[in-house]
C-alpha positions as CSV (number, residue, x, y, z in Angstrom):
1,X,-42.0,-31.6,-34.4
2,X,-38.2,-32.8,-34.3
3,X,-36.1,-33.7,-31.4
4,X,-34.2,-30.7,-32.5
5,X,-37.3,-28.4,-32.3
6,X,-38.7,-30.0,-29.1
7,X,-35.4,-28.9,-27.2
8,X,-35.2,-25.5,-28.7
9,X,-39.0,-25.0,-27.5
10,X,-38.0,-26.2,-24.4
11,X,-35.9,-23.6,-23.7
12,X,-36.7,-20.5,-22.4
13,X,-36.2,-16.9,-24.3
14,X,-35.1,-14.1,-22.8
15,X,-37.4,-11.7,-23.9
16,X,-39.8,-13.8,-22.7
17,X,-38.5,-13.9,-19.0
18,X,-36.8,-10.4,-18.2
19,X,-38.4,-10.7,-14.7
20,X,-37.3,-14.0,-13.5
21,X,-33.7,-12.8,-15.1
22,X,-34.0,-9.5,-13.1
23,X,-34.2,-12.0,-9.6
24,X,-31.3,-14.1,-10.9
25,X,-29.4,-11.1,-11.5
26,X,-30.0,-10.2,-7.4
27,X,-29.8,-14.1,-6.1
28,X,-25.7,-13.8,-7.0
29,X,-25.5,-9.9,-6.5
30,X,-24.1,-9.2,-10.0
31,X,-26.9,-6.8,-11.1
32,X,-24.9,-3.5,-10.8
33,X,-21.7,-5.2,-13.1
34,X,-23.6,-7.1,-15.7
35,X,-23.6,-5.7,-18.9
36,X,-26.5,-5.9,-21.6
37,X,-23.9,-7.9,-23.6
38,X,-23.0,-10.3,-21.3
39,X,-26.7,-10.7,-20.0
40,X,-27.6,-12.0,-23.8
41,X,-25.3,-14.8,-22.8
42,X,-28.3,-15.9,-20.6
43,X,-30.4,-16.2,-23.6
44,X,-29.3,-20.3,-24.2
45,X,-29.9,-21.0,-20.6
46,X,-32.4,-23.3,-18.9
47,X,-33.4,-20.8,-16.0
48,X,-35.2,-23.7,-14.0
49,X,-31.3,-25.3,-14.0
50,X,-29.8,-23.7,-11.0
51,X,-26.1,-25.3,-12.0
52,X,-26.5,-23.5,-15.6
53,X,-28.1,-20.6,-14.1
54,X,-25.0,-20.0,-12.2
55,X,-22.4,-21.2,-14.4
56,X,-23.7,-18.7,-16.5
57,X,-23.7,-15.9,-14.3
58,X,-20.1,-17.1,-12.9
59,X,-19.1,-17.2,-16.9
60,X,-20.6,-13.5,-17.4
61,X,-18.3,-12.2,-14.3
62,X,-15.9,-13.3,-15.5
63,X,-16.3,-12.0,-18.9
64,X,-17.0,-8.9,-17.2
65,X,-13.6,-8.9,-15.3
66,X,-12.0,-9.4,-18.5
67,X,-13.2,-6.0,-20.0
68,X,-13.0,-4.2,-16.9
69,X,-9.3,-5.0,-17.0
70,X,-9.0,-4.3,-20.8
71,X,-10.5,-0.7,-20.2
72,X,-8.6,0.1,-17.0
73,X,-5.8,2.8,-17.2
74,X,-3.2,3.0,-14.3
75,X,-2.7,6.9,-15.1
76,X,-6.2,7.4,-14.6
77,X,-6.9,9.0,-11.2
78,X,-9.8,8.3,-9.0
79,X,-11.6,11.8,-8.6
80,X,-10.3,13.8,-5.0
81,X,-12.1,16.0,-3.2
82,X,-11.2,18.9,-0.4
83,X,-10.9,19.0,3.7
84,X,-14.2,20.6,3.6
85,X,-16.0,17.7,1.5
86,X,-15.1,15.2,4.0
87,X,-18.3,13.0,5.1
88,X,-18.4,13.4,8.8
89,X,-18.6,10.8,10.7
90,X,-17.7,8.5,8.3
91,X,-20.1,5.6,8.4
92,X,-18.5,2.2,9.8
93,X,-19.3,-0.8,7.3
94,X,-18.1,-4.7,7.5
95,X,-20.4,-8.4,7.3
96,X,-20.9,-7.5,11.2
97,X,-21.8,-5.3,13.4
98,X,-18.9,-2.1,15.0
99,X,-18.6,-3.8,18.3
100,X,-17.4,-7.2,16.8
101,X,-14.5,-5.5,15.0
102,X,-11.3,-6.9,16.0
103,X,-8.9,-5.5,18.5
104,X,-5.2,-5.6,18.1
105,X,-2.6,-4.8,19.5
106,X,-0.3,-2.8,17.4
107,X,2.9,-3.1,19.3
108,X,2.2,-7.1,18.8
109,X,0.8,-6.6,15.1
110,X,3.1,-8.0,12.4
111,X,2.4,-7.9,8.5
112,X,3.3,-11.1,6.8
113,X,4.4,-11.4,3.1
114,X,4.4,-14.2,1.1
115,X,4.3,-15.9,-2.2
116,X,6.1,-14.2,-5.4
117,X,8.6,-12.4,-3.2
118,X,11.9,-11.7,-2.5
119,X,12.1,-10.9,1.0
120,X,9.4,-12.3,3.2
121,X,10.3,-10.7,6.5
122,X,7.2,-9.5,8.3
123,X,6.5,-6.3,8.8
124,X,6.2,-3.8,11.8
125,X,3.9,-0.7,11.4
126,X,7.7,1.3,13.0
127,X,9.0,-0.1,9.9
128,X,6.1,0.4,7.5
129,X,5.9,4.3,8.1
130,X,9.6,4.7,7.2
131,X,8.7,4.2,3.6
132,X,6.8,6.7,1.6
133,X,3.9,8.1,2.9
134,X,0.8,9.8,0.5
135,X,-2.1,10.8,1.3
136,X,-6.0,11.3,-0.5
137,X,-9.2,12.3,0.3
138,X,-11.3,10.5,-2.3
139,X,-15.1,8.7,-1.9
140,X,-15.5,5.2,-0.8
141,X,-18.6,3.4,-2.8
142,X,-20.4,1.2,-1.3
143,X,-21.8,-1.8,-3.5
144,X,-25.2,-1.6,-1.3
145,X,-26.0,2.2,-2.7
146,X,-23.9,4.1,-0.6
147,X,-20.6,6.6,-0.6
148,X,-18.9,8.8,1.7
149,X,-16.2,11.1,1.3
150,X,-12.7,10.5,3.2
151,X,-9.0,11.3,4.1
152,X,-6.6,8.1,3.9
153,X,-2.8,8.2,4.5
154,X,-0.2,5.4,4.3
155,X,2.6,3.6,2.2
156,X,1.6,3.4,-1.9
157,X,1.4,-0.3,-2.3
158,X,3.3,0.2,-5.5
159,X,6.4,1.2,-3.1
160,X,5.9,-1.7,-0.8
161,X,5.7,-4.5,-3.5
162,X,9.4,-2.9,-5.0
163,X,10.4,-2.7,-1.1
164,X,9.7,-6.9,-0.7
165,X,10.8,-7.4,-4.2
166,X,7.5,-8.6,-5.7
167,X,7.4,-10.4,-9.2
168,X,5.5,-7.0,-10.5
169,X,4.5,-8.9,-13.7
170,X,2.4,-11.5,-11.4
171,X,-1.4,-11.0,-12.0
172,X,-2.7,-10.9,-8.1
173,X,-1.9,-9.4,-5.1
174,X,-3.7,-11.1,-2.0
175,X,-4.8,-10.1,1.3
176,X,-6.1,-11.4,4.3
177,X,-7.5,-10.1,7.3
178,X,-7.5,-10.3,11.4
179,X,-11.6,-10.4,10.7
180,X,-11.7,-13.3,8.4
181,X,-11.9,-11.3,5.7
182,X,-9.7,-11.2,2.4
183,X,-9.8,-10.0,-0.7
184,X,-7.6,-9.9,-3.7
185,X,-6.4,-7.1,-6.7
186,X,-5.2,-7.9,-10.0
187,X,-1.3,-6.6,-10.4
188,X,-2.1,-3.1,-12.6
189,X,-4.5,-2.3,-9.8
190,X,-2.3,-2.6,-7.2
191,X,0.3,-0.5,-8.7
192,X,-1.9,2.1,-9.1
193,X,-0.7,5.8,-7.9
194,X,-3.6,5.5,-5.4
195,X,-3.9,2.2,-4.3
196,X,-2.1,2.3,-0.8
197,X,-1.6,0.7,2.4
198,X,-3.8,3.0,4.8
199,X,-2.0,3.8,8.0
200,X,-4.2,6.9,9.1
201,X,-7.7,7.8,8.6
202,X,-7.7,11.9,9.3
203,X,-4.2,12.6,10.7
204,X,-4.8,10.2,13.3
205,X,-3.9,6.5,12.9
206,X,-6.5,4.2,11.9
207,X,-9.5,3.9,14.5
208,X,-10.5,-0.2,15.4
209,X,-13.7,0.8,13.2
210,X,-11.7,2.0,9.9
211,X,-9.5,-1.3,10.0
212,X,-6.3,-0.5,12.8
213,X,-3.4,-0.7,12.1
214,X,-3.5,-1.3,8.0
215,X,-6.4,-1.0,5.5
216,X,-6.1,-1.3,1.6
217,X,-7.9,1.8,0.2
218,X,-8.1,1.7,-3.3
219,X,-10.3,4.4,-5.3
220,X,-10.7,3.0,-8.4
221,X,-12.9,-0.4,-6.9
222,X,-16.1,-0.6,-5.1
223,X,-15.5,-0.4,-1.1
224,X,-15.8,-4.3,-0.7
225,X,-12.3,-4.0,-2.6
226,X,-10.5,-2.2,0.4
227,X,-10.1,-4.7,3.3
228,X,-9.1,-3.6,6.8
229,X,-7.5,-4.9,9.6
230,X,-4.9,-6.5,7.1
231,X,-2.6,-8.9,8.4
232,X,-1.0,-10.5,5.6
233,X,-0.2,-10.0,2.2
234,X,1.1,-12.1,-0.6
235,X,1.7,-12.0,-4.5
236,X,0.5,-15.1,-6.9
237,X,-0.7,-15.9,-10.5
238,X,-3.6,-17.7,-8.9
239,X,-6.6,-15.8,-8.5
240,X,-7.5,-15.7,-4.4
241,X,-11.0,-14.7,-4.8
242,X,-12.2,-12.8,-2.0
243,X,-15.0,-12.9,0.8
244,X,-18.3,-11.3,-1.1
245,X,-16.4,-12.3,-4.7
246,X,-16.4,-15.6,-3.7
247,X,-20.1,-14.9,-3.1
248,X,-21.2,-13.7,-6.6
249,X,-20.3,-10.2,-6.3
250,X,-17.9,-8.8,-9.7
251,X,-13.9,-9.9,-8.7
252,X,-12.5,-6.6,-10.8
253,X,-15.5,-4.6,-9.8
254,X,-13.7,-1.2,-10.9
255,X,-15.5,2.2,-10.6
């Protein structure tokens, strides 16, 4: 046998190892984003080589982000639902546990801006409710299985981007968090009629275990894509990543 057919025997065939692809696919947490196309790109790949295992998978997420961006439409709503659909109580869900979320103090609380901007003034949350307000009741999706149903209010981030004078053809919009959380949308997203900056949760302003005083809520992503307690936000043409993202799970992870 050549050295040719020694290496191709070597390596391992797909068909041959759907199970052990199956536990790859849940190591990096990419199971529910992978599609069959981009899981042939695992066909080539020594699966006893950690590194090439997850340069694979990193390379198939981000082929996936690419066609999830291809296919998404900003005109295309996120379904809504009625008052009487709401999921009551709404379950609490972060990487810790309801009494570690953070308290702040809203009269102290300042939004800063950064990056592709005009004006970089922070923010008050007196000064952030004098924009445009809209409102939605729409289902958050949990990546873990989950969804609930409920009612969001606050400034479209479409509105606040033109209000700092944002570089709207920049491809990310960054956030980052009072819980050491952040997170990250690609620009068409974040112009998005229903992407908004969440002030109230009901008609009451956000409780400490929704994300007080500003949460991202945006529809058309898996709930990992909304980060609360938001205390910064800028605009670049470098991808920020995000907490779980940076972890394995699908950047564009749309719905």
């Amino acid at each position: 046998m050549s050295g040719k057919d020694d290496r191709a025997a070597a390596r391992i065939r797909l068909a041959d190892h759907r199970t052990a692809l199956v536990k790859v696919e849940r190591r990096l947490l990419l199971k529910s984003a992978l599609s069959l196309g981009a899981l042939s790109m695992l066909s080539g790949c020594d699966l006893q080589d950690n590194d090439s295992v997850d340069k694979a998978l990193w390379a198939m997420s981000r082929w996936n982000d690419r066609v999830q961006a291809l296919l998404f439409r900003g005109d295309k709503l996120a379904p809504t639902y009625a008052a009487s659909q709401i999921t009551n109580p709404f379950p609490f869900n972060a990487f810790y546990d309801e009494f570690n979320a953070p308290e702040i103090d809203g009269a102290d609380w300042r939004l800063e801006v950064s990056g592709l901007v005009r004006d970089k003034q922070p923010w008050t949350l007196d000064r952030l409710r004098t924009l445009p307000q809209a409102g939605q009741i729409t289902r958050h999706i949990c990546i873990e299985g989950w969804s609930a149903i409920g009612q969001w209010s606050g400034v479209p981030l479409k509105a606040f981007l033109q209000a700092i004078g944002a570089d709207l053809s920049a491809k990310y919009v960054g956030f980052k968090c009072a819980d050491r959380y952040y997170s990250s949308l690609d620009m068409p997203t974040a112009l998005h009629p229903q992407t908004i900056l969440a002030l109230d949760f009901g008609r009451e302003p956000l409780p400490v275990s929704y994300g007080f005083p500003l949460k991202v809520r945006v529809p058309t992503k898996l709930g990992f894509k909304n980060p609360k307690h938001v205390v910064a936000i800028y605009v670049s043409n470098q991808n920020p990543g995000g907490y779980w993202e940076d972890q394995g799970y699908n950047w564009f992870s749309g719905i």
